[in-house]
N, C-alpha and C positions, 0 to 999 in steps of 0.2 A: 134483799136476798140474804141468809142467814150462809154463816160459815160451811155449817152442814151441808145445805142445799148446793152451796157453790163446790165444795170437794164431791159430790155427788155426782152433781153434773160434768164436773170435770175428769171424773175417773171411771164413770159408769155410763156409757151413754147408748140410749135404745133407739134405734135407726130405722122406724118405720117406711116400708119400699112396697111400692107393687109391681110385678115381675110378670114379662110376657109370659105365654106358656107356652113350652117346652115340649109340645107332644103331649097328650092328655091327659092330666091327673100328675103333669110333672112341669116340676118350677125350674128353674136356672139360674142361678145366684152367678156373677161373674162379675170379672175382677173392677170393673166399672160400680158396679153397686158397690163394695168394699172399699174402692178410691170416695167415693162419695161419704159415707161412713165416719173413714178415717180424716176426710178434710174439715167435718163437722165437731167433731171431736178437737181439731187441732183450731177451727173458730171458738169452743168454748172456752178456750184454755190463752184467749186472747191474740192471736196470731189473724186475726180478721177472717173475712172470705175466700177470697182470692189465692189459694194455696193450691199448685202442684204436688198429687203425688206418684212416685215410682216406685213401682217394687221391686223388690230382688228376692224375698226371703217370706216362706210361708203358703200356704194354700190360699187359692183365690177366686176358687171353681169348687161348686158343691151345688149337687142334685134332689131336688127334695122333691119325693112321691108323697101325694093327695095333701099339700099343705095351702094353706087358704090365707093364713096371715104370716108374714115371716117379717122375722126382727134379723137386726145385727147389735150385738152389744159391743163395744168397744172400751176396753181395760186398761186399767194401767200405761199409759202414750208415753214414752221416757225419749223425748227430744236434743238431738245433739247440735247445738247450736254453730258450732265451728265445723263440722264437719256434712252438715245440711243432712243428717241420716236422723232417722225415727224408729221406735220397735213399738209392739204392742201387742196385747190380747183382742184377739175379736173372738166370739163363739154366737154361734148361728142356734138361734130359735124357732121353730116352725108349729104356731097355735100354742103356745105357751109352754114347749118342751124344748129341751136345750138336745138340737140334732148334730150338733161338730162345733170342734174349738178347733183355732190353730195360734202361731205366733207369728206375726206379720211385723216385717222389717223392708227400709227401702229410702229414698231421697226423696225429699221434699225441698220444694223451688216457690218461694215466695214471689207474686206475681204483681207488677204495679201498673195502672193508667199511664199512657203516656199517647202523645199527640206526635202523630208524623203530618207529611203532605199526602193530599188524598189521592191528588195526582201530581205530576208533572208538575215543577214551578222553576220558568226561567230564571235566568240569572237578571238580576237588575231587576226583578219586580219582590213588591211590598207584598209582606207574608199578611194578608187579612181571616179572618175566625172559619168561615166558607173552605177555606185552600187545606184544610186540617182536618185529620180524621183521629177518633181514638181505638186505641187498642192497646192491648192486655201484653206484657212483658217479663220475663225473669227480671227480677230485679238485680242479680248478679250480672245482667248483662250489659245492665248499663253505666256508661263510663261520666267519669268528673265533666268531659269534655264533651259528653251529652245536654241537649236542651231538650228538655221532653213536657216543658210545663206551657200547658196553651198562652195563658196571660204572656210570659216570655217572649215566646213567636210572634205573636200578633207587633204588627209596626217594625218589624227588621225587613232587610233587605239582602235578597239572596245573594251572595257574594259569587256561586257557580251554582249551576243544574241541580237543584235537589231532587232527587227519585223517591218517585211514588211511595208510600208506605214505609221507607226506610229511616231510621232514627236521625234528627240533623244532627250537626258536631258545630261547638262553636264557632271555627272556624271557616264554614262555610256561609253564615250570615253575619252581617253587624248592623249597626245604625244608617238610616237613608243618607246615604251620597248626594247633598245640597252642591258641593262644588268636585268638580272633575279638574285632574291633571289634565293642565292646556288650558285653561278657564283663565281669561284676564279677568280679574276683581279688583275694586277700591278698596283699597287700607285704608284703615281710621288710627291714626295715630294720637294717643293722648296723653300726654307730661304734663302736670301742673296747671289743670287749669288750660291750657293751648292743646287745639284737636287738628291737627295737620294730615291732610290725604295726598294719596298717590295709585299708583298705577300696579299690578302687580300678576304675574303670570305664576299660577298653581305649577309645583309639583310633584304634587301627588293627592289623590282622593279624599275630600274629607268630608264629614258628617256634620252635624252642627254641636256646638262646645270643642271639637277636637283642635289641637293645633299641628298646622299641617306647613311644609316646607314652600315657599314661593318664592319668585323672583324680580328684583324690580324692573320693570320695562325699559326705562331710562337707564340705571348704573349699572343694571344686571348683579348689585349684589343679593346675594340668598338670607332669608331672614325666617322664622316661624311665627306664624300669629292663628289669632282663636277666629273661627268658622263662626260667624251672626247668621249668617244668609246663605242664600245660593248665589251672591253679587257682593257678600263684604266680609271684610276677615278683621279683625281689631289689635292691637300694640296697645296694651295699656301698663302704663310706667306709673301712673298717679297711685 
């Protein structure tokens, strides 16, 4: 694609539509066919698919008697990147005559894929690919503390009630709970070469690599050691 071509298509764009009718021998251009228009327009210009637009500013409703082909050309797009606002030319063609201009301005809301629960998922059970549904989002909506990418979800474990369709937060899943607070488990102790076991009451919940607080059976002092298993936790000095 040549330079030419690319500012062409980027500043003059002709939006072929077919339009219900209107009562007889009359079309209906409205404000849905001009969102469309303007979202294609704002795909050419790199901003992808998936774009919200809103108006505030400009005519968006226009009646055209005995028109058979109708365009929308859309001008000049001047994008405010900080402030999520848009302006533009659009003027309406009907059979290759130019029947109305206006200047249309308004907010635009970049929109992203993201994976919720399809339905309902207890707490204590494993997020599998099935339990997840996709859908279409502001991307200003979602927070750091969101997890919205499927591959993520898949193999966590709901830490409380996640609701149907709602965005999860990282805080409400982590890594599968191999050992539960109350769990007697074998400690593998290892210093140099000598691997010495013992007895040990969790607590508190851990996953596997995490190191979590336990107790020893016998002296009852408190010590951390790293989660191998749902039965073994390890001390390694070596």
């Amino acid at each position: 694609m040549t330079m030419l071509t690319k500012i062409l298509s980027s500043f003059l764009f002709l939006f072929l539509m077919t339009f219900s009718a209107f009562g007889q021998d009359i079309l209906l251009l409205n404000e849905e066919d001009l969102g469309r228009a303007v979202r294609k327009e704002f795909e050419n210009q790199g901003y992808g698919e998936d774009v919200e637009i809103e108006f505030f500013g400009g005519k968006t409703s226009f009646v055209l008697q005995k028109a058979k082909l109708v365009k929308i050309m859309i001008s000049n797009l001047k994008i405010d990147i900080e402030q999520g606002t848009f302006s533009s030319n659009a003027e309406i063609f009907a059979d290759g005559e130019s029947k109305d201009k206006t200047r249309l301005s308004g907010k635009y809301y970049i929109r992203v894929r993201a994976y919720v629960p399809e339905t309902t998922i207890e707490k204590g059970t494993l997020i599998t690919e099935d339990m997840l549904k996709e859908i279409s989002i502001r991307a200003n909506r979602v927070k750091e503390n969101n997890i919205i990418d499927k591959e993520k979800l898949i193999g966590l474990q709901a830490k409380k009630m996640l609701k149907a369709g709602k965005i999860v937060m990282d805080r409400e899943v982590g890594q599968k709970v191999l050992i539960h607070k109350g769990d007697v488990v074998t400690v593998i102790y290892k210093s140099k070469g000598l691997q010495i076991t013992s007895k040990a009451e969790a607590q508190e919940d851990g996953a596997a690599k995490q190191y979590i607080e336990l107790t020893n059976t016998k002296s009852g002092k408190s010590f951390n050691a790293r989660v191998i298993d749902a039965a073994t936790v390890e001390i390694d000095n070596e």
